[in-house]
VEXSEVO-609271 format. One record per atom (N, C-alpha, C, CB): residue in one letter; x, y, z. Coordinates in pm, whole numbers, padded with zeros to 5 digits, always signed. Glycine has a CB too. Example, Ala and Ser with C-alpha at 12.3 -4.5 7.8 and 13.67 -1.06 7.14 Angstrom:
% residues 2
A+01319-00569+00780/A+01230-00450+00780/A+01320-00330+00780/A+01131-00447+00905/S+01285-00225+00708/S+01367-00106+00714/S+01290+00003+00787/S+01408-00060+00572/
END
This chain:
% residues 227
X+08111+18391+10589/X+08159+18345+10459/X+08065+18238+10406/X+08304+18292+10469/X+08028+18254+10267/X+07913+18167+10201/X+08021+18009+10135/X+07816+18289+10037/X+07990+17949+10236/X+08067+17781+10102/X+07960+17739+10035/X+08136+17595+10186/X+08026+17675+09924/X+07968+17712+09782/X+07870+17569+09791/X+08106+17727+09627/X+07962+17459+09837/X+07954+17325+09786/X+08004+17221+09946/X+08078+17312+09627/X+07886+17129+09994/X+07963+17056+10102/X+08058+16993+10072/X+07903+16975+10168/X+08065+16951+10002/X+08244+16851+09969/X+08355+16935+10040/X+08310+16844+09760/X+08379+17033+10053/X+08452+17192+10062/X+08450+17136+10252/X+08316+17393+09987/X+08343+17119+10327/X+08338+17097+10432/X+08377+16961+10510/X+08241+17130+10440/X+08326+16910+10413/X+08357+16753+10422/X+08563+16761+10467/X+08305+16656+10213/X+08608+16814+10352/X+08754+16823+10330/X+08802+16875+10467/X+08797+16923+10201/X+08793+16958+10535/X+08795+17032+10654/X+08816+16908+10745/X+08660+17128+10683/X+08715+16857+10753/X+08690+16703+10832/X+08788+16623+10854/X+08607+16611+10767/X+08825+16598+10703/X+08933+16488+10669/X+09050+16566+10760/X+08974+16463+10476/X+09095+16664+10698/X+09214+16744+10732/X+09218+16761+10902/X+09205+16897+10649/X+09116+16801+10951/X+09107+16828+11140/X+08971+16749+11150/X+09086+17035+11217/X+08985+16636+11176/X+08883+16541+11291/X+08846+16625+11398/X+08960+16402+11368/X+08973+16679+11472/X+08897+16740+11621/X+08850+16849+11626/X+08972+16753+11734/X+08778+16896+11408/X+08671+17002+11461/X+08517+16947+11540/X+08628+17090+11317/X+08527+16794+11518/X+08381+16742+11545/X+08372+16726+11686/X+08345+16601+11473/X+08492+16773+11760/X+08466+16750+11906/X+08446+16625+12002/X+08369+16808+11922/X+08461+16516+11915/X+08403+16371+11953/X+08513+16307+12108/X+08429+16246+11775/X+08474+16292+12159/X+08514+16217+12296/X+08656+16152+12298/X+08408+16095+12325/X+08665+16083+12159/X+08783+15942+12185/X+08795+15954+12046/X+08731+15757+12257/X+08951+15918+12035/X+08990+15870+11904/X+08914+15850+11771/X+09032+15764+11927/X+08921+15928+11695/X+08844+15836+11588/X+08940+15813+11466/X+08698+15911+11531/X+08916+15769+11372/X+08949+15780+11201/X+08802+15787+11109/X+09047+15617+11143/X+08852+15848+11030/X+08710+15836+10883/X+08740+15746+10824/X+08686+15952+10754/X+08654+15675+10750/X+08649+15537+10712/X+08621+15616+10556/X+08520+15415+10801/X+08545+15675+10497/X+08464+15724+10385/X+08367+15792+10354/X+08434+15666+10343/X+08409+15865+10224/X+08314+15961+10181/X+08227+15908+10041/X+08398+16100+10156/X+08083+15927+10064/X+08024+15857+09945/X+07988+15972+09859/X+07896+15761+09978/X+08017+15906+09699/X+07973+15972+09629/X+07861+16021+09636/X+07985+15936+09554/X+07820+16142+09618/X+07724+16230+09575/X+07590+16130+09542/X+07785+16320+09444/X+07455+16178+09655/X+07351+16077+09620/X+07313+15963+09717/X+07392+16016+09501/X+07192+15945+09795/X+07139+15888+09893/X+07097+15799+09884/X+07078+15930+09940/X+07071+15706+09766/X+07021+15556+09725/X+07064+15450+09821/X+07078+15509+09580/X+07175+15445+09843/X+07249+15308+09912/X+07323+15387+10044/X+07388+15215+09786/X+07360+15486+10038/X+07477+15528+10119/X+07422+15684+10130/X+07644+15502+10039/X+07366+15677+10285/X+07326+15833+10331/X+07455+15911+10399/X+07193+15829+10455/X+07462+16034+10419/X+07535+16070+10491/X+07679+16128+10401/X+07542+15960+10587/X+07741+16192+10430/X+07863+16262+10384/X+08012+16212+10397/X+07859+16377+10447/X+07992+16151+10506/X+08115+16094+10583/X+08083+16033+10630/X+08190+16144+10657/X+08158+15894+10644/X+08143+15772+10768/X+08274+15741+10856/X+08103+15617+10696/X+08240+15742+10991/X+08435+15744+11093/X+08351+15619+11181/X+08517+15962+11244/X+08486+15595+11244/X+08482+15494+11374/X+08606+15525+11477/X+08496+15323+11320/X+08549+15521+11603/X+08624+15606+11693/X+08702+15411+11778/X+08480+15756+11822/X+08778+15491+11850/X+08827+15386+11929/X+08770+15276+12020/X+08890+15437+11992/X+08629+15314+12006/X+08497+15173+12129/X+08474+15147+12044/X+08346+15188+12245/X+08455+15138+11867/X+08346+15060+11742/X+08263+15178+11781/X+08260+14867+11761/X+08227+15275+11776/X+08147+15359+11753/X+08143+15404+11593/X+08175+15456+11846/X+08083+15389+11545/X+08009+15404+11422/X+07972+15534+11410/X+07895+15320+11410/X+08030+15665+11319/X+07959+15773+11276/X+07963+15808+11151/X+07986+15868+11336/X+07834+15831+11161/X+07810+15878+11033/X+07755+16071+11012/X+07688+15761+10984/X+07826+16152+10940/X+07740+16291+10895/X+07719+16305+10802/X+07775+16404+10910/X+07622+16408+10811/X+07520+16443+10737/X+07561+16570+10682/X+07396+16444+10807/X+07616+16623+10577/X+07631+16814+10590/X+07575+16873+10514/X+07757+16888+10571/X+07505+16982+10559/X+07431+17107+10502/X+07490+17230+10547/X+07283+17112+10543/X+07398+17318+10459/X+07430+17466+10446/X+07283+17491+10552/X+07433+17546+10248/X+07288+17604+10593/X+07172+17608+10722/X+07072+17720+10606/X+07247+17702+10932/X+07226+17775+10539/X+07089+17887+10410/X+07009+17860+10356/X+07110+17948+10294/X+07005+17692+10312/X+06961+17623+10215/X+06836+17586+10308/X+07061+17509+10152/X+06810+17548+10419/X+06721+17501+10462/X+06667+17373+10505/X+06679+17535+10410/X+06777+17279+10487/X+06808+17148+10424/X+06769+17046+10523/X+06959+17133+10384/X+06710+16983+10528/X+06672+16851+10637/X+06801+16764+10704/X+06578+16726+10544/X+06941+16772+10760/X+07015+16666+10750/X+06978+16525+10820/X+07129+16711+10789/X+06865+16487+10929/X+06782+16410+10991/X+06733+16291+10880/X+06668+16503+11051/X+06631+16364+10745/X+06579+16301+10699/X+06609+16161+10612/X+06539+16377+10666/X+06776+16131+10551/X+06828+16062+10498/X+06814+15940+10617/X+06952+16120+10446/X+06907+16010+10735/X+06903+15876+10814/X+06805+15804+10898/X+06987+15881+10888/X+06692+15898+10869/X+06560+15820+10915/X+06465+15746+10852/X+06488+15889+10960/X+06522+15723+10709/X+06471+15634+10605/X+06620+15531+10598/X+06419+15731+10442/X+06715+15579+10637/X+06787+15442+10599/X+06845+15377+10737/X+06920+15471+10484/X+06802+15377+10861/X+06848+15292+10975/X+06738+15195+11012/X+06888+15378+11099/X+06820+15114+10961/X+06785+14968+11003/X+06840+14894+11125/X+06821+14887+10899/X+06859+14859+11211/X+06978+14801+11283/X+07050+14664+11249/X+06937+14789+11414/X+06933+14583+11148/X+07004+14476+11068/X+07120+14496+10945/X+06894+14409+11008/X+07120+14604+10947/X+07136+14661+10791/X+07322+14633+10760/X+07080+14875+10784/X+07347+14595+10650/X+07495+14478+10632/X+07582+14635+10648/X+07527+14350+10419/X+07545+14745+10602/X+07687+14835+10576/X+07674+14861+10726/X+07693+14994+10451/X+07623+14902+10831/X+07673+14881+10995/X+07741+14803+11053/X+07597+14863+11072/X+07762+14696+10957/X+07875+14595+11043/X+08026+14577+11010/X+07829+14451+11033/X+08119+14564+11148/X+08260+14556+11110/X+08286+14494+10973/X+08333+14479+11211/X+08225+14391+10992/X+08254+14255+10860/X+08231+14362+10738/X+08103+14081+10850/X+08151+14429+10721/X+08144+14478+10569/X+08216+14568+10545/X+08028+14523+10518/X+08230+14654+10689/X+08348+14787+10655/X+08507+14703+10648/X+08351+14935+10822/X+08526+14574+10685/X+08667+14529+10686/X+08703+14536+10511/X+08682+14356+10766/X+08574+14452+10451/X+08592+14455+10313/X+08571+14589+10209/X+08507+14358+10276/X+08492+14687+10286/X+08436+14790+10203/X+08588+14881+10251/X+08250+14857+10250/X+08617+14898+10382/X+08756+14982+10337/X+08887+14963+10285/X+08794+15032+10417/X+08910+14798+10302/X+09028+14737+10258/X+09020+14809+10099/X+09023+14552+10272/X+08889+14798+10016/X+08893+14787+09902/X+08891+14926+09826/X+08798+14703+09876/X+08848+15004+09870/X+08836+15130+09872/X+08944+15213+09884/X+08763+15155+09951/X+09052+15206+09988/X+09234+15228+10030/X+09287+15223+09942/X+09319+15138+10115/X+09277+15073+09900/X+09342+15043+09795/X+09329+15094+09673/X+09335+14944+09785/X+09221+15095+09637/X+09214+15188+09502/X+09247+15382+09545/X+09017+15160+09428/X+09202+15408+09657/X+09280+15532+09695/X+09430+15560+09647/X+09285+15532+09838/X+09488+15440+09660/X+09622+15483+09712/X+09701+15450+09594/X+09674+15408+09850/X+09609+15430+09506/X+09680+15378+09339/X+09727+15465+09294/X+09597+15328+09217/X+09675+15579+09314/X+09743+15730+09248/X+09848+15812+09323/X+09627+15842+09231/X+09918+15839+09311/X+09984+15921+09332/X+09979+16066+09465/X+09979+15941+09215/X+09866+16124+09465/X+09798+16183+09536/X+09634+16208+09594/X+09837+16247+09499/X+09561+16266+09681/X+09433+16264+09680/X+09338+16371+09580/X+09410+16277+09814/X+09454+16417+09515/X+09400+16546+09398/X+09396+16504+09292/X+09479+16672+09373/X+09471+16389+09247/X+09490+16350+09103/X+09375+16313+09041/X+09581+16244+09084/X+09334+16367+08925/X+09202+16313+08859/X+09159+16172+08807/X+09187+16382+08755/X+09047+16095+08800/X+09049+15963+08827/X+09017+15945+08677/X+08950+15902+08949/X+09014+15809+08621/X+08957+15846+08464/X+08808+15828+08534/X+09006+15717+08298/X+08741+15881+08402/X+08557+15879+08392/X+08511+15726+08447/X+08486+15900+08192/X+08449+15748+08520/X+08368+15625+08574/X+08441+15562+08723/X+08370+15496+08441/X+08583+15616+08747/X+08642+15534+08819/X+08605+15593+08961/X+08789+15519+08780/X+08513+15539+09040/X+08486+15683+09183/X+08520+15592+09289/X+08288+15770+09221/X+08602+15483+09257/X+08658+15406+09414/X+08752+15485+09462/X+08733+15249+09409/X+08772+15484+09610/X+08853+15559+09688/X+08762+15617+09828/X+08911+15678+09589/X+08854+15685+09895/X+08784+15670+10047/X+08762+15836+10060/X+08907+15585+10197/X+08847+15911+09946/X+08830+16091+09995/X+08716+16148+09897/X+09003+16205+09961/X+08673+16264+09959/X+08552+16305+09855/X+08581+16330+09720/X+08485+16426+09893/X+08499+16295+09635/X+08542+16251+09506/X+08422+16295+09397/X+08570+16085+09511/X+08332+16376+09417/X+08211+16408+09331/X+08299+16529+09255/X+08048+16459+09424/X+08233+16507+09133/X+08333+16606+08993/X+08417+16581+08994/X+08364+16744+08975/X+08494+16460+09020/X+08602+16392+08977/X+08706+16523+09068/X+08611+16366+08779/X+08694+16492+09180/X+08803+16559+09281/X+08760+16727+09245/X+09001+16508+09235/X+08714+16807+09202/X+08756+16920+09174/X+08749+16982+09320/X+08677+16987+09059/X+08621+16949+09420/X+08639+16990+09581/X+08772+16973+09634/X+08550+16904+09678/X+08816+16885+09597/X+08958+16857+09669/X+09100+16919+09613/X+08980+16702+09666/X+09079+16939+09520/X+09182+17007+09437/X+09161+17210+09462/X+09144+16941+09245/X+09089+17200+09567/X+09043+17359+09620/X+09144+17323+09738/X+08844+17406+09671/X+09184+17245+09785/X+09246+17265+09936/X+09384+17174+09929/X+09128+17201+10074/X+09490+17213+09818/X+09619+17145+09797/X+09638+17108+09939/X+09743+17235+09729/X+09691+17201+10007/X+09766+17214+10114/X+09690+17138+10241/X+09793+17365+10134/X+09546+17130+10295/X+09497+17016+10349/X+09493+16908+10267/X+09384+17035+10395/X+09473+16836+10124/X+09527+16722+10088/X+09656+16660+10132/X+09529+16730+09977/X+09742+16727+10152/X+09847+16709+10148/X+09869+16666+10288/X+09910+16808+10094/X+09794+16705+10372/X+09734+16671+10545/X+09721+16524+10519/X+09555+16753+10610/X+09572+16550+10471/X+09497+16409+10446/X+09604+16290+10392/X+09369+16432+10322/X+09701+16322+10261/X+09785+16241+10203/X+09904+16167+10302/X+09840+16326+10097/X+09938+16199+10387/X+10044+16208+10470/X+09977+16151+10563/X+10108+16334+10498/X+09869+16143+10598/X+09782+16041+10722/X+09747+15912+10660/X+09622+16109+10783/X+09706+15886+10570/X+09609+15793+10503/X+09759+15662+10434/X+09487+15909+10347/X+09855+15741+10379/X+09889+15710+10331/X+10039+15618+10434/X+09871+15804+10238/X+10032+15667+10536/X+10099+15595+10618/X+10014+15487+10699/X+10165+15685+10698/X+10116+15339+10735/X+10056+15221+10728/X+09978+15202+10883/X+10172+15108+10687/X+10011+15294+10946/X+09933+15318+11049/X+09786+15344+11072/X+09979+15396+11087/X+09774+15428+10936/X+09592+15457+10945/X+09500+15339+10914/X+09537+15574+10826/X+09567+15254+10853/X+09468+15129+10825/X+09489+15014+10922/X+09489+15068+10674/X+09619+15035+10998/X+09625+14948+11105/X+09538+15010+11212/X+09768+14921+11149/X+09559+15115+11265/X+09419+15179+11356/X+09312+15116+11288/X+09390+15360+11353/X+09250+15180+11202/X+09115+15156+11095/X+09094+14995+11167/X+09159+15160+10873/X+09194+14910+11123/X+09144+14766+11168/X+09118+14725+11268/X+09203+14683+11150/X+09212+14777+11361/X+09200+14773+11546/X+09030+14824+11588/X+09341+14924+11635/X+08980+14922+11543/X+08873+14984+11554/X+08789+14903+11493/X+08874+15106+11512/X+08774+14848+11405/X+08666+14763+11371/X+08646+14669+11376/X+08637+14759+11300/X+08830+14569+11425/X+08742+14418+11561/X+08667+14520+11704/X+08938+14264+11679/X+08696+14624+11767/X+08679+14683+11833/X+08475+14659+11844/X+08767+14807+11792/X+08461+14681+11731/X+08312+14729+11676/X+08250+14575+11676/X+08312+14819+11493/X+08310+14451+11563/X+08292+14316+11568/X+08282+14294+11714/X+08404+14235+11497/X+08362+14303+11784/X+08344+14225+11965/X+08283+14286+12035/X+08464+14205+12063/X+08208+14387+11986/X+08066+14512+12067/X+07924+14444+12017/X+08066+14729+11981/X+07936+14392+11894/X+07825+14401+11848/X+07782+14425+11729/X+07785+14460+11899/X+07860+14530+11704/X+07805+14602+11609/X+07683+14730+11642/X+07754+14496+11527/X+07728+14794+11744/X+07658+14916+11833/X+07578+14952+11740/X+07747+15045+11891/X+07485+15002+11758/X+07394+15102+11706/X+07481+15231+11667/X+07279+15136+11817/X+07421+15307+11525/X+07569+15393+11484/X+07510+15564+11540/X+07616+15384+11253/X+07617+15640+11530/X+07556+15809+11604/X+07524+15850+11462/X+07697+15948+11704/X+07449+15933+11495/X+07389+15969+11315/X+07402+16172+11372/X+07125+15873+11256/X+07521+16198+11268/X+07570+16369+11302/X+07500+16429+11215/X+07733+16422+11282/X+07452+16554+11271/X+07428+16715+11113/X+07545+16745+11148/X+07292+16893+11118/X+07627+16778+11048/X+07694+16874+11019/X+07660+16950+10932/X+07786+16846+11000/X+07642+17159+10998/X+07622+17222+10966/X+07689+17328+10920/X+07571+17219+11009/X+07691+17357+10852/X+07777+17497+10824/X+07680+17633+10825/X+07857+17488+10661/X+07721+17734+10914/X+07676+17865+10942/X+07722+17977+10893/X+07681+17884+11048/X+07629+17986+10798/X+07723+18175+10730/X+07730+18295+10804/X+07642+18261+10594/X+07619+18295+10885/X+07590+18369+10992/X+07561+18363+11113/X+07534+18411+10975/X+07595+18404+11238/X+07543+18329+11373/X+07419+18387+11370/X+07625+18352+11523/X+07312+18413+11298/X+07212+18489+11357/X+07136+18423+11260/X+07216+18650+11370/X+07156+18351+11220/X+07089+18202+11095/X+07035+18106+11169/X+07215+18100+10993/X+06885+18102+11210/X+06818+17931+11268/X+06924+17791+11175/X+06585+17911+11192/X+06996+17697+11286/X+07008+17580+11227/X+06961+17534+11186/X+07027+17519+11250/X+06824+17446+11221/X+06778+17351+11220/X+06601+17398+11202/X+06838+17276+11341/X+06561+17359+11073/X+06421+17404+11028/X+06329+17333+11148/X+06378+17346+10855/X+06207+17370+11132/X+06089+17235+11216/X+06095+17143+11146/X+05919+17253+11234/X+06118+17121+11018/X+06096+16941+10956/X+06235+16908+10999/X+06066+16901+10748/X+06331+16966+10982/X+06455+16890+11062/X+06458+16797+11116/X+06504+16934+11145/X+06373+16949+11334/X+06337+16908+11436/X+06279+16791+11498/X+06292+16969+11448/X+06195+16754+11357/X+06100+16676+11354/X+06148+16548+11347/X+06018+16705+11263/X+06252+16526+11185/X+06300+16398+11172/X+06440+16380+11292/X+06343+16379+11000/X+06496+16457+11337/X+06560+16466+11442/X+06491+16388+11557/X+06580+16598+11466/X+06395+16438+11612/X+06281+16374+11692/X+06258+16235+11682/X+06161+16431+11660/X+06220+16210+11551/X+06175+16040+11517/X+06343+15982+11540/X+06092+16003+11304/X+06455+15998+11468/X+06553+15941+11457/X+06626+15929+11633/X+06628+16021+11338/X+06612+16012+11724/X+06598+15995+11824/X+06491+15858+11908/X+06578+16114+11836/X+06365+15869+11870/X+06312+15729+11901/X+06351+15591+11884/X+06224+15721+11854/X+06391+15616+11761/X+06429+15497+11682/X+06601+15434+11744/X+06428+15556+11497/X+06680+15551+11771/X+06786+15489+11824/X+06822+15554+11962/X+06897+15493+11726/X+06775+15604+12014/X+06840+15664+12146/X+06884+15817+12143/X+06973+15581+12180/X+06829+15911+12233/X+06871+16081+12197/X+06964+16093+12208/X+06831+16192+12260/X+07103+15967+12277/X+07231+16050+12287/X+07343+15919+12143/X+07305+16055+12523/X+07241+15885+12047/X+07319+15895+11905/X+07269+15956+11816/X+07345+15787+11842/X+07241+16085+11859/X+07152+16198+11766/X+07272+16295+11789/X+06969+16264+11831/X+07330+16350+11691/X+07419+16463+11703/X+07404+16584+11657/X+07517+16439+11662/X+07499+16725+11683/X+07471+16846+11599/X+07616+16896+11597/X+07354+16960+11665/X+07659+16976+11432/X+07769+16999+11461/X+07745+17120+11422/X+07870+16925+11418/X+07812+17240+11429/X+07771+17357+11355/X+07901+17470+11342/X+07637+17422+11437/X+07930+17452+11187/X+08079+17490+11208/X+08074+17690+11133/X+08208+17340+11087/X+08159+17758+11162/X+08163+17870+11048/X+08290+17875+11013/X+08115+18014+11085/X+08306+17911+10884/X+08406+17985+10786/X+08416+18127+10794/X+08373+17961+10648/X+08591+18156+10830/X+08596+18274+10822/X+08688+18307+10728/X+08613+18325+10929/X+08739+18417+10635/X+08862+18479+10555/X+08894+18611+10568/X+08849+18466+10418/X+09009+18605+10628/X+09085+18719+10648/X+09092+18797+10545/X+09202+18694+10684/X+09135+18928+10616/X+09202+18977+10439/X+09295+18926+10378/X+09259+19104+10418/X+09400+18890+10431/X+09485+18835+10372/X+09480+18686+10273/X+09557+18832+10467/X+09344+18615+10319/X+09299+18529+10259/X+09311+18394+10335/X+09354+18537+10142/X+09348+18422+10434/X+09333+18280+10516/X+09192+18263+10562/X+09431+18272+10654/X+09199+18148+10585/X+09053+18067+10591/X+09084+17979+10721/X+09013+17956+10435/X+08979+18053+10796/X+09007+18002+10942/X+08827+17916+10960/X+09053+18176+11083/X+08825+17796+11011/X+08687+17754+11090/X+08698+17711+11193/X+08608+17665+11042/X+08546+17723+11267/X+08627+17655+11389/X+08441+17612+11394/X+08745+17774+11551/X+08454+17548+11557/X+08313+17477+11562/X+08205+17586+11691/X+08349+17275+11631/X+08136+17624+11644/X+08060+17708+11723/X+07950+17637+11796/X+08008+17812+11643/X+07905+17507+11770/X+07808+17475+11874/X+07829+17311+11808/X+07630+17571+11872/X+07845+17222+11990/X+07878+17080+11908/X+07807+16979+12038/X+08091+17045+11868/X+07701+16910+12015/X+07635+16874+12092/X+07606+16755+12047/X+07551+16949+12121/X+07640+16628+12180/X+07604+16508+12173/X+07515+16469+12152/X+07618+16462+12235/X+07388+16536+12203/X+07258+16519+12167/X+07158+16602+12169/X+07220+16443+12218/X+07075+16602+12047/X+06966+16700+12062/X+06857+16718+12189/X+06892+16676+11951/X+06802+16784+12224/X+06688+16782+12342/X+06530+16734+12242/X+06674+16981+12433/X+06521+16641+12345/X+06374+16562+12307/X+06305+16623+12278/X+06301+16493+12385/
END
């Protein structure tokens, strides 16, 4: 099955965390608008040690580098890696989430605060009522931001770890190469730079029945790439 648009994947995420396979507890912290200037990556979570993740998602048809964003933007000084900024960047962000009514409701023009994917003014999200309605029912109970906080003194009294930097891929076909050689490549460097086992790969497919259900699941999910 061809997805059209990552936001579409992203949503999946929100709705089932444990397609990413990750070790320990996590929550998602945020999805950035559309665009790599300040904020790389698709999604940002933090698991139960202050582990810091961030993905990356592509289409594997497309050909797409997901490596290359975060090997121009990791710094290890860098202010959005630290608890302290995510305490203020998600407090503030929730909150304007949670002003509306639901995670589908359309925002006025200009308004793109909030923590769920939000490029075209929700229209990705308004494709998957019935996982919003997942997402709405987690987020929106006072528990997710009390976790959220627990997890990020968690992160403050670590350090501020060095963060895992994920592809998430989506596969139309199993018989589709993931990962191009320039990928490989910035994969490679981003591995030097922080360690091969906070280099990740996720690689999910979409399936639809006849009946029209839409089943994914994760076909290859690896902690770390090989050197």
């Amino acid at each position: 099955m061809h997805v059209r648009h990552e936001e579409d994947a992203v949503t999946w995420l929100w709705a089932f965390p444990q397609l990413i396979c990750w070790p320990r507890p996590l929550e998602w912290l945020y999805t950035p608008v559309v665009g790599n200037r300040r904020w790389p990556g698709d999604l940002w979570g933090i698991d139960d040690g202050g582990e810091l993740l961030i993905l990356e998602c592509k289409q594997c048809r497309r050909r797409d580098d997901p490596f290359a964003d975060f090997l121009r933007f990791h710094q290890p000084d860098r202010e959005e890696l630290t608890a302290s900024h995510w305490k203020r960047k998600f407090s503030l962000h929730l909150a304007a989430e949670l002003k509306y009514a639901n995670g589908m409701q359309e925002r006025p023009r200009g308004r793109t605060a909030g923590i769920l994917p939000r490029s075209n003014r929700r229209t990705h999200l308004r494709r998957w009522p019935e996982l919003v309605a997942m997402i709405d029912s987690r987020i929106r109970d006072s528990a997710y931001a009390t976790t959220v906080s627990g997890y990020l003194e968690v992160r403050a009294k670590a350090g501020n770890p060095i963060p895992n930097y994920l592809a998430y891929i989506i596969q139309s076909r199993e018989t589709m190469p993931v990962l191009t050689p320039a990928a490989l490549t910035s994969a490679r460097g981003l591995q030097a730079r922080v360690g091969p086992e906070r280099v990740g790969l996720l690689v999910v497919m979409a399936t639809r029945s006849p009946e029209g259900t839409l089943s994914v699941r994760a076909v290859r999910s690896q902690p770390l790439l090989a050197a």
